[in-house]
C-alpha positions as CSV (number, residue, x, y, z in Angstrom):
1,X,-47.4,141.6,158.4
2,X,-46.0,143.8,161.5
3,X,-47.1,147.3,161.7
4,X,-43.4,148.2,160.8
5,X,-43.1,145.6,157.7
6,X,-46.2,147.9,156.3
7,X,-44.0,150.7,156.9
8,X,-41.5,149.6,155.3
9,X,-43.2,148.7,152.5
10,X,-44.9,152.1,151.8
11,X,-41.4,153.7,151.9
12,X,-40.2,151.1,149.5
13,X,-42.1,152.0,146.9
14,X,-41.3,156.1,147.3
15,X,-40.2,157.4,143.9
16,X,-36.4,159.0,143.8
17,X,-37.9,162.5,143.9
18,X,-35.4,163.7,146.2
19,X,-32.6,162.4,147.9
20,X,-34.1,163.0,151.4
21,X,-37.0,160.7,150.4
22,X,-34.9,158.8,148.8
23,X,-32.8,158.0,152.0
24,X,-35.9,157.1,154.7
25,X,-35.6,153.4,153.3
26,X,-32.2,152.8,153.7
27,X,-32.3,154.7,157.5
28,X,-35.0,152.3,158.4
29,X,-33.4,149.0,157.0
30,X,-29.8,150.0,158.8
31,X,-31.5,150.6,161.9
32,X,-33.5,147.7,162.6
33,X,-30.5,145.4,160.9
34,X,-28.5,146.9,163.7
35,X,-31.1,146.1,166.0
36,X,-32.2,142.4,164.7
37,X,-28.4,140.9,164.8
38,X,-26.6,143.2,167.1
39,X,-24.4,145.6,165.2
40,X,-22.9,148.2,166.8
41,X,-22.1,150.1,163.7
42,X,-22.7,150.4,160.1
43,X,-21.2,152.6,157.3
44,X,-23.2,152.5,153.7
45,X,-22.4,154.0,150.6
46,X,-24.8,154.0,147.3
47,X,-23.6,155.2,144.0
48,X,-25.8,155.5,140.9
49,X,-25.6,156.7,137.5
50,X,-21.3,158.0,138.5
51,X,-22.5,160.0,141.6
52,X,-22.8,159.1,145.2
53,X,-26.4,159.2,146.2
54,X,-25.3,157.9,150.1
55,X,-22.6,157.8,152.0
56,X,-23.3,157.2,155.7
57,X,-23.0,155.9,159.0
58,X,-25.0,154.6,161.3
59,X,-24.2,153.3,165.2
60,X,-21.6,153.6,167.5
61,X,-17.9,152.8,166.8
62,X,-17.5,150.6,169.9
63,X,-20.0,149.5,172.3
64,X,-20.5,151.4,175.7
65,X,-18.7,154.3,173.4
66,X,-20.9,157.0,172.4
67,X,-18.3,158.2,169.4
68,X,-20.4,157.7,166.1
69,X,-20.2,156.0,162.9
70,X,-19.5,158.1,159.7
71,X,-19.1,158.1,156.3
72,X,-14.9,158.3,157.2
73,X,-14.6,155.7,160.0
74,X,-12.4,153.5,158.8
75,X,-13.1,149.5,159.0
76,X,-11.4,146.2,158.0
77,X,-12.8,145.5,154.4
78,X,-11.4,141.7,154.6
79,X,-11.3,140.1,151.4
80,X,-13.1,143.1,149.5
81,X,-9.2,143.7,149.6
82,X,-8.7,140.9,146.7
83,X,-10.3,142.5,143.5
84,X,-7.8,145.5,144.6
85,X,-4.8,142.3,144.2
86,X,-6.4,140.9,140.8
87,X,-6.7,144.8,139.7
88,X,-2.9,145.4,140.2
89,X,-1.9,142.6,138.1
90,X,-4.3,143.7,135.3
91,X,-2.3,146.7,135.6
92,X,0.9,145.1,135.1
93,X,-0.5,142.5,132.0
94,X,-1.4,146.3,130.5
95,X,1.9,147.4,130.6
96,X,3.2,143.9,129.1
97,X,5.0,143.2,132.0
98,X,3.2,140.3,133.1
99,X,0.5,138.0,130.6
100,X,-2.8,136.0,132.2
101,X,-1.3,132.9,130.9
102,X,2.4,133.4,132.4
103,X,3.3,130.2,134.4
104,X,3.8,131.1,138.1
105,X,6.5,130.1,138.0
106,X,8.3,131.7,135.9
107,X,7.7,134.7,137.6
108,X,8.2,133.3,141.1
109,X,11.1,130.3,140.9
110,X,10.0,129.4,144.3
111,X,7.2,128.9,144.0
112,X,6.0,125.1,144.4
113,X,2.0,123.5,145.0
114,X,2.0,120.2,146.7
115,X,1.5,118.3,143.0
116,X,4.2,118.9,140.2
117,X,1.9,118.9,137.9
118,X,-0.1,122.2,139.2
119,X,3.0,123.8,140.2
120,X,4.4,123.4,136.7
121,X,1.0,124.3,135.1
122,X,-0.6,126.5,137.4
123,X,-0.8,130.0,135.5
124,X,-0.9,133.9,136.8
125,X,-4.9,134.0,136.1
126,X,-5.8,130.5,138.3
127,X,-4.2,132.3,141.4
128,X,-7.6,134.1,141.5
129,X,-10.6,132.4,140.8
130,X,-10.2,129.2,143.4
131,X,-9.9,126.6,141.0
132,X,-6.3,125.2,142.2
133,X,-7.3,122.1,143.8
134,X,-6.8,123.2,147.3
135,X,-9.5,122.7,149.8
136,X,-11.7,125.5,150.9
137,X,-9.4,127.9,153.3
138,X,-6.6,125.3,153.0
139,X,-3.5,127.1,154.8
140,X,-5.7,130.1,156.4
141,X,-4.4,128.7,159.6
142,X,-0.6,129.6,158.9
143,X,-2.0,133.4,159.3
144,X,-5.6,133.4,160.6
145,X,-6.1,133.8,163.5
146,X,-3.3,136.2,163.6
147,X,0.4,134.5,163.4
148,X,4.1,135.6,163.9
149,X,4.9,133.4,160.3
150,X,6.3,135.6,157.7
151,X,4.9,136.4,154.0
152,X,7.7,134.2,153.1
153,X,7.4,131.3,155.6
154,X,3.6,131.3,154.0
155,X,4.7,131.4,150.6
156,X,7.7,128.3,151.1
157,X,5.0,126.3,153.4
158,X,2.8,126.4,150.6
159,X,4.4,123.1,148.9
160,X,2.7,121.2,152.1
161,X,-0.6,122.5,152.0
162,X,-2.7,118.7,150.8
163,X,-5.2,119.1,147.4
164,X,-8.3,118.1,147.5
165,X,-9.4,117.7,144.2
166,X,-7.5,117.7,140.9
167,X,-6.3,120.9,139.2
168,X,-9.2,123.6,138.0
169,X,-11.7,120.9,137.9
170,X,-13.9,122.4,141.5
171,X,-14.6,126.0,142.8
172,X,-13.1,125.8,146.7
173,X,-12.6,129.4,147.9
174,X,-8.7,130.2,149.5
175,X,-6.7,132.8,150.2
176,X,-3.3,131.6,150.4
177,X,-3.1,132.3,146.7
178,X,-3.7,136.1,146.8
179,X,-0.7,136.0,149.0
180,X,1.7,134.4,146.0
181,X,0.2,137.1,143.8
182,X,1.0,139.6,146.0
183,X,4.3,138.1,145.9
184,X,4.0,138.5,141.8
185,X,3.3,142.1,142.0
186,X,6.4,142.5,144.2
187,X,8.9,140.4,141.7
188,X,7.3,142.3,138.6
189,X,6.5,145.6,139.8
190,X,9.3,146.2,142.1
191,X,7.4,147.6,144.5
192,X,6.0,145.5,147.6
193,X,1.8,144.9,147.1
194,X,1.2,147.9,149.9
195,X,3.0,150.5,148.2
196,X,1.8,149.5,144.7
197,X,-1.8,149.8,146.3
198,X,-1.2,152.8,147.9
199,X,0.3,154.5,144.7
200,X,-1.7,153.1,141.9
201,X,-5.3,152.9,143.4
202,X,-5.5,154.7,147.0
203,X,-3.7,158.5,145.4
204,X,-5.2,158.7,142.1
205,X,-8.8,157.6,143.7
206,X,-8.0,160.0,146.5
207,X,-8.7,157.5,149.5
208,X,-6.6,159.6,151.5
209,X,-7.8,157.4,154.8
210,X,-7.5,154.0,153.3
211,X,-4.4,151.9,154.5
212,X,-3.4,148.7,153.2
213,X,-2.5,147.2,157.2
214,X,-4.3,147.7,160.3
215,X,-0.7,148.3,162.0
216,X,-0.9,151.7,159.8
217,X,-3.4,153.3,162.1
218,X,-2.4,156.3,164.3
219,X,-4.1,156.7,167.9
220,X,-7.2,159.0,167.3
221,X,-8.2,157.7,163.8
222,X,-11.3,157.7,163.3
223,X,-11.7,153.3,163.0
224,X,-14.4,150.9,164.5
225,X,-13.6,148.4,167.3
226,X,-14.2,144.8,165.7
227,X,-17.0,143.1,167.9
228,X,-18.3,139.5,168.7
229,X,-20.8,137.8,170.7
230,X,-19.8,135.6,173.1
231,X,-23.1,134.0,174.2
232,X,-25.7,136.7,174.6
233,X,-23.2,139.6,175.2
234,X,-21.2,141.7,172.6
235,X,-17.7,141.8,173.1
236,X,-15.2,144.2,171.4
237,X,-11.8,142.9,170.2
238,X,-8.6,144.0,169.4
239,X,-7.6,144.3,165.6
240,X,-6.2,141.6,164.1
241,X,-3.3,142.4,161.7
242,X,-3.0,140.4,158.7
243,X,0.2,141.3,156.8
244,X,1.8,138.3,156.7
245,X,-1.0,137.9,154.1
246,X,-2.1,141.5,153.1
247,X,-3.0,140.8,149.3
248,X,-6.5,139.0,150.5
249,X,-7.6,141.0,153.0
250,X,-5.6,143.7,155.2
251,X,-7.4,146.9,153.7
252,X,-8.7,149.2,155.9
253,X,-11.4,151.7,154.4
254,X,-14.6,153.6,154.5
255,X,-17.5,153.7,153.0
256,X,-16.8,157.5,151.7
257,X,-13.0,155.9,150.0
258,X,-14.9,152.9,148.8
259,X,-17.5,154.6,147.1
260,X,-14.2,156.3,144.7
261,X,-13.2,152.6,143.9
262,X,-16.6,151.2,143.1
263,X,-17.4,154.6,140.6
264,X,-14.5,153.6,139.2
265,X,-15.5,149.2,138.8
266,X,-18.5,150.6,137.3
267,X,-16.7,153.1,134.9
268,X,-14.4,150.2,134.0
269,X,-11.7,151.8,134.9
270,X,-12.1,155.2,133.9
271,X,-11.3,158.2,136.1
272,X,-12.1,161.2,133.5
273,X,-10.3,163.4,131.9
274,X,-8.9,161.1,129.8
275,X,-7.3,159.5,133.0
276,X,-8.0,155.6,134.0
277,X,-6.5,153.1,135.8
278,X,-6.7,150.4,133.5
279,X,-8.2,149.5,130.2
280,X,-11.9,148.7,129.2
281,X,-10.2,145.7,128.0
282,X,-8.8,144.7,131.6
283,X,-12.0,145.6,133.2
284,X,-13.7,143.4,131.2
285,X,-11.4,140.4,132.0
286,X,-11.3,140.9,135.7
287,X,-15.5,140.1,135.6
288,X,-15.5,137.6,133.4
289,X,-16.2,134.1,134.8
290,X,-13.3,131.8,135.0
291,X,-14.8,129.1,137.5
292,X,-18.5,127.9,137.8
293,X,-20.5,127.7,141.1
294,X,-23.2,124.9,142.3
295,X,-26.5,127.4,142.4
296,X,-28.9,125.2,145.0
297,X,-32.1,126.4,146.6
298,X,-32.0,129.1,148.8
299,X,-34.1,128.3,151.8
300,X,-37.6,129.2,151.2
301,X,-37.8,133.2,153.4
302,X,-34.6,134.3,150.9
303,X,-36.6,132.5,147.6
304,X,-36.6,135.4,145.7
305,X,-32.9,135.7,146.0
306,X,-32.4,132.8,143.7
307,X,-30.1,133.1,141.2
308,X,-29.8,131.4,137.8
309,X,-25.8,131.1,137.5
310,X,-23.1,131.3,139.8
311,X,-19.5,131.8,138.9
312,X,-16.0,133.4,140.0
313,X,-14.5,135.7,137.9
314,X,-10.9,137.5,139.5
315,X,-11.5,139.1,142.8
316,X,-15.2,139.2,142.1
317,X,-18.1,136.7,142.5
318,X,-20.7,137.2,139.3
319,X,-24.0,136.0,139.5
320,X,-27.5,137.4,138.7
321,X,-30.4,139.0,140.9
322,X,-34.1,139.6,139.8
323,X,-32.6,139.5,136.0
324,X,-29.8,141.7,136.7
325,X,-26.4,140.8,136.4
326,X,-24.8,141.3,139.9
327,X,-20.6,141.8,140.6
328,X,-20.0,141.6,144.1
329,X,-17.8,140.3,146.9
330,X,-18.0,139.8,150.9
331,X,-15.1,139.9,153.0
332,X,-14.9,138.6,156.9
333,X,-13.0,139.5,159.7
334,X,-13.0,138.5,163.1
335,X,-15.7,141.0,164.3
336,X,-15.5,143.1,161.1
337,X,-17.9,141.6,158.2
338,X,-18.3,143.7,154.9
339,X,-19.9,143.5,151.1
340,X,-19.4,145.5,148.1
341,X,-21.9,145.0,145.0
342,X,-22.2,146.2,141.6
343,X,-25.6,145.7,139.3
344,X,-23.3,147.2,135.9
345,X,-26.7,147.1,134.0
346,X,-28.3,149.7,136.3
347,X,-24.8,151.8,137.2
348,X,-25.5,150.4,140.3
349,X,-22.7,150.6,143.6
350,X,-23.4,149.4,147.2
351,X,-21.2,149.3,150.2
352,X,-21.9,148.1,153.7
353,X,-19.2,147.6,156.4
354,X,-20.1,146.8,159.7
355,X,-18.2,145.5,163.0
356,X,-19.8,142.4,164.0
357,X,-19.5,139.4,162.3
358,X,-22.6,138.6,161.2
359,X,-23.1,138.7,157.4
360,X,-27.1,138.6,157.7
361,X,-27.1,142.3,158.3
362,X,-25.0,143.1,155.3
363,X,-27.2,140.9,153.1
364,X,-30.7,142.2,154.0
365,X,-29.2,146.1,153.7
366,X,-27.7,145.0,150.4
367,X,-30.9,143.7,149.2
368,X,-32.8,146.3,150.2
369,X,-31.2,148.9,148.3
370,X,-31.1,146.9,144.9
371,X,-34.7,146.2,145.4
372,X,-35.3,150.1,145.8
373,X,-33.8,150.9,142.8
374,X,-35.1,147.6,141.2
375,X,-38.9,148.7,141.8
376,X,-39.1,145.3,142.7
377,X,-42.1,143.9,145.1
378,X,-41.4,144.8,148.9
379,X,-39.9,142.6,151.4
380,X,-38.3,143.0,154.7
381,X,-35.1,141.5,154.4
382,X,-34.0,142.1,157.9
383,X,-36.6,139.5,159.4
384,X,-36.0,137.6,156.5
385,X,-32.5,136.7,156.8
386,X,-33.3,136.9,160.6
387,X,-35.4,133.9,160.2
388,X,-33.0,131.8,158.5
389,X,-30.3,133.1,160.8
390,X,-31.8,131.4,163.9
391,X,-32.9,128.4,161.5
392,X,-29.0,127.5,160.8
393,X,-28.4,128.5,164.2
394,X,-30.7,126.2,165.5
395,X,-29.5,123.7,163.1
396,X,-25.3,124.0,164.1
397,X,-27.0,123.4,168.1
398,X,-29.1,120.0,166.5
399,X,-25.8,119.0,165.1
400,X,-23.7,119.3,168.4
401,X,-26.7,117.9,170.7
402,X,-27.0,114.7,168.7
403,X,-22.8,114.0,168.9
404,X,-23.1,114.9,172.5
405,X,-26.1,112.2,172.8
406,X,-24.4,110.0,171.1
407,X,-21.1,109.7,172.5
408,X,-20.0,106.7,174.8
409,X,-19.5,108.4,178.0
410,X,-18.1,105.1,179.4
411,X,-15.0,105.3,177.7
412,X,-11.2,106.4,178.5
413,X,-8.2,107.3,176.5
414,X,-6.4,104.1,175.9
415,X,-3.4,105.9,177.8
416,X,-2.6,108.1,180.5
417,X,-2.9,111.6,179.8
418,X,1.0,112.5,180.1
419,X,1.3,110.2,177.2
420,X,-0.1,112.2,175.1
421,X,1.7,115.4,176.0
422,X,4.4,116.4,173.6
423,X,5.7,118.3,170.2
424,X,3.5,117.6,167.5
425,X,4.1,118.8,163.9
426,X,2.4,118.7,160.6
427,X,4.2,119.9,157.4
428,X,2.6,123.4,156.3
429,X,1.1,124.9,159.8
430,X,4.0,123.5,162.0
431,X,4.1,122.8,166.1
432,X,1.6,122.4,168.0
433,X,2.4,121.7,171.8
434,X,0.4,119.2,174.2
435,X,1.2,119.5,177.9
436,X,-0.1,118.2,181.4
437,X,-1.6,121.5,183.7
438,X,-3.5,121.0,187.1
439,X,-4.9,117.5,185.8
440,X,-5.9,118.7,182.3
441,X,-4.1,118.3,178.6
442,X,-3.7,121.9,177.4
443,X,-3.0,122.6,173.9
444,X,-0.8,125.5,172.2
445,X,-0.6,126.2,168.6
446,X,3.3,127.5,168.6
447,X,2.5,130.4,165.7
448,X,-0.6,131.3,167.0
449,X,-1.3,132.8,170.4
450,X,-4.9,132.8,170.5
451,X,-5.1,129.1,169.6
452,X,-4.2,128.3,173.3
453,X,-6.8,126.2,175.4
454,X,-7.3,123.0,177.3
455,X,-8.7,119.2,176.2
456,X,-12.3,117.5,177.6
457,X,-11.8,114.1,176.8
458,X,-14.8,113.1,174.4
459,X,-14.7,109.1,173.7
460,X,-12.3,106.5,173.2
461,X,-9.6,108.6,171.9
462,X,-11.3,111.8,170.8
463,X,-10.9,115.0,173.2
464,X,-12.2,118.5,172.4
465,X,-10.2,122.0,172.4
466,X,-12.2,124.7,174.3
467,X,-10.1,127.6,173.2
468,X,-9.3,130.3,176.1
469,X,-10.5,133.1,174.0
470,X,-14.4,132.1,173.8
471,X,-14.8,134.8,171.2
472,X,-13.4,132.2,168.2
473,X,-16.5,129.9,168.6
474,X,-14.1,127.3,167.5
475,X,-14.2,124.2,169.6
476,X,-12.5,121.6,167.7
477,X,-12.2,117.3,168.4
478,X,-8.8,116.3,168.7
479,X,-8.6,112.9,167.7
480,X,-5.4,110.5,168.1
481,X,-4.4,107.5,166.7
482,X,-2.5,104.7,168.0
483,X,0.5,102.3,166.3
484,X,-0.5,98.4,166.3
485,X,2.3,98.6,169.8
486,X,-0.1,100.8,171.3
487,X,2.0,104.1,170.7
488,X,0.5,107.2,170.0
489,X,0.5,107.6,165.7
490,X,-1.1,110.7,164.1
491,X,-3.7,112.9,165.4
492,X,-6.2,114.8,163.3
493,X,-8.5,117.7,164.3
494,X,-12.6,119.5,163.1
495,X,-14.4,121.2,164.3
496,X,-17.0,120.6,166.3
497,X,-19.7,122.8,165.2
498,X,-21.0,123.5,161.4
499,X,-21.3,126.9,161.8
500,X,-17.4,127.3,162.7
501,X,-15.9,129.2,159.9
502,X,-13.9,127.5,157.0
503,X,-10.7,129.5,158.0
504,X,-10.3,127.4,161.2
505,X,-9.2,124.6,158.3
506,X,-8.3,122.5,161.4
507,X,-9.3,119.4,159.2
508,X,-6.5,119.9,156.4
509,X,-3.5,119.4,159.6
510,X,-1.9,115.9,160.0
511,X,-0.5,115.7,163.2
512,X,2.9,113.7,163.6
513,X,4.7,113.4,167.2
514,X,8.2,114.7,167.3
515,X,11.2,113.2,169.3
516,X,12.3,115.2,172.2
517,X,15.0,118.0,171.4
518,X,13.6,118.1,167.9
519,X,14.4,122.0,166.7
520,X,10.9,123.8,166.6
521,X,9.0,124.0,163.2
């Protein structure tokens, strides 16, 4: 064990006497998660027993910027944002405007899936707990990364998006779907999502610097730069907006307005003073679990992370650590990654936001806190998750080394690369442009500006997108087809790593050419 582990370990095992004392383990996990997977900033809050015990930053805002971290600097809380959605309909089924078991829709005539069947049976309740049928991330393309498609073009595209498996019968995580329930809370409440947010959970909580868009933010407010790394180097980026689809994930918060909301998860709703914001009865719904999880084996550094059950509730995951039962969620941004957790048992609240998107530095500040106020056996969960870290990192590299190896470096496209250029379209996303430039295929995504880059040919038919912006880590193949008269037929898309996030759902697109002059799509 390091010198510093054995630190660590003594600290762990302090008694809360005082809060000081109390907060030497936390400083010491933070810093040396900052340190171990390059974070330039972290904001934690820890609630316990309905009071805030810790509400801090730690870090820089921006790299090469010396302005600090805080308690108040706002960050991109990503899909955290969604138990805020499933919270504002519970609101409405109090009020008997809207029931759990309403047919979509009915409250949404437009609404349509790709199957009859689900659209006709798909309920207010299944929009939640990722049990549709849809693939994981199917449709995150039509507004991630960031697109100039409207809440509505998202909403009518929707009856394109492919299943892949048959209604509520597998968990597959999306997003689109917190979109049409934003869209519910519009057509029931009257009020778009944003403002019901801001009026029904932002002023009675008194998150004065919480806003439900990025777009909201004024020059000088206090708000992290998201970051990436881009090889070795750390790179800050500019925000990306998201409210075309705002209900899963456009909140921007702090880990002082954050640690309001989760007092009030744990207080099921109640605010005092005879005051809530919904019932005990609505609170108990929202965590109950709707879709089971496959619980594997963790990899052998996390073991004692293994849980016995695994579900998905409404805007929550619920699972169970060291014999506790555990409410919690992630959310993930580009360069802004973020987890909220809940042990209801133990009146138990923890937030970490941070701006890099690496979720190991979340999960081993997460765990070290429960653990704290567990009295469970030490363990530094920094090098922890820093060891599996580089072990799926080295795994993704195995994985593209043995296709490169592999590939038949004799081979040509069976045509001339101005053949392929062209309009291509597939039903939900829509164009996606193929020209000729200085010699090379380049390839633009029509909705999506940061999908621009240019084509390596691969094998045979098979050519690989290196995006422009290196900072999406989302090389993709690009694989065409041909007609039995040697004409160019569909083209379908991957990615070419493993460790490329499940938002870049280049998979789910079917690639049709279009004749010249078609209107764009």
């Amino acid at each position: 064990m390091q010198p510093q582990s054995r630190w660590l370990s003594r600290v762990l095992l302090i008694v809360l006497a005082t809060p000081l004392l109390a907060q030497a383990y936390l400083d010491d996990a933070v810093e040396r998660a900052r340190k171990a997977f390059a974070v330039p900033g972290i904001a934690v809050a820890v609630v316990k027993d309905g009071k805030v015990v810790v509400a801090k930053g730690y870090g820089v805002r921006r790299v090469g910027d010396p302005a600090p971290v805080t308690a108040r600097t706002l960050f991109g809380i990503a899909s955290n944002t969604k138990i805020f959605t499933a919270a504002a309909l519970a609101m409405l089924v109090e009020e008997g405007k809207l029931a759990w078991e309403d047919r979509v829709v009915d409250r949404l005539p437009g609404f349509q899936m790709s199957d009859p069947y689900v659209t006709r049976e798909m309920r207010i309740r299944d929009l939640l707990c990722h049990r549709s049928g849809l693939g994981l991330g199917a449709g995150d393309l039509m507004f991630f990364p960031a697109t100039d498609l409207s809440e509505a073009d998202i909403l009518y595209r929707l009856r394109f998006v492919p299943l892949a498996t048959s209604f509520r019968s597998e968990y597959a995580y999306d997003n689109i779907l917190y979109t049409v329930a934003g869209a519910v809370i519009r057509q029931v409440s009257g009020k778009p999502w944003a403002a019901f947010i801001q009026e029904r959970f932002f002023a009675p909580l008194g998150m004065r610097s919480s806003r439900t868009s990025i777009r909201e933010l004024l020059p000088g407010d206090d708000v992290v730069a998201p970051h990436v790394l881009v090889g070795e180097a750390l790179q800050p980026m500019r925000h990306m907006p998201l409210d075309n689809s705002a209900p899963c994930g456009a909140i921007v918060s702090s880990a002082e307005d954050l640690s309001k909301w989760v007092l009030a998860l744990l207080a099921k709703g109640d605010l005092g003073g005879g005051t809530r914001l919904f019932s005990e009865k609505q609170s108990k719904i929202l965590t109950t679990p709707l879709t089971l999880l496959s619980v594997g084996e963790p990899p052998a550094a996390l073991a004692e992370a293994k849980a016995q059950f695994a579900a998905y509730a409404m805007g929550l995951g619920v699972t169970d650590y060291r014999g506790q039962l555990k409410v919690s969620h992630t959310g993930g941004l580009q360069g802004m990654v973020s987890e909220v957790t809940l042990l209801p048992q133990q009146n138990l609240g923890i937030v970490v936001l941070t701006n890099q998107e690496n979720g190991a530095a979340f999960q081993a500040i997460t765990k070290t806190v429960l653990d704290h106020f567990l009295g469970a056996p030490p363990k530094d969960w920094v090098a922890s998750y820093l060891e599996v870290q580089n072990q799926r990192k080295a795994k993704a590299k195995a994985t593209v080394t043995q296709a490169t190896s592999a590939r038949n470096l004799k081979s040509a496209p069976s045509l001339p690369l101005a053949s392929y250029a062209g309009r291509y379209r597939d039903p939900w996303y829509g164009d996606i442009l193929l020209s000729v430039q200085d010699g090379k295929l380049a390839l633009q995504f029509t909705h999506t500006p940061a999908l621009s880059g240019t084509l390596e040919h691969w094998q045979y038919d098979t050519f690989v997108v290196r995006w422009q912006d290196r900072s999406l880590d989302a090389d993709a193949y690009l694989t065409f087809s041909l007609k039995p008269n040697g004409t160019l037929g569909q083209a379908r898309m991957e990615a070419v790593s493993p460790s490329t996030d499940f938002s870049f759902d280049f998979q789910d697109l079917v690639l049709s050419p279009v004749a010249a002059g078609a209107a764009p799509y």
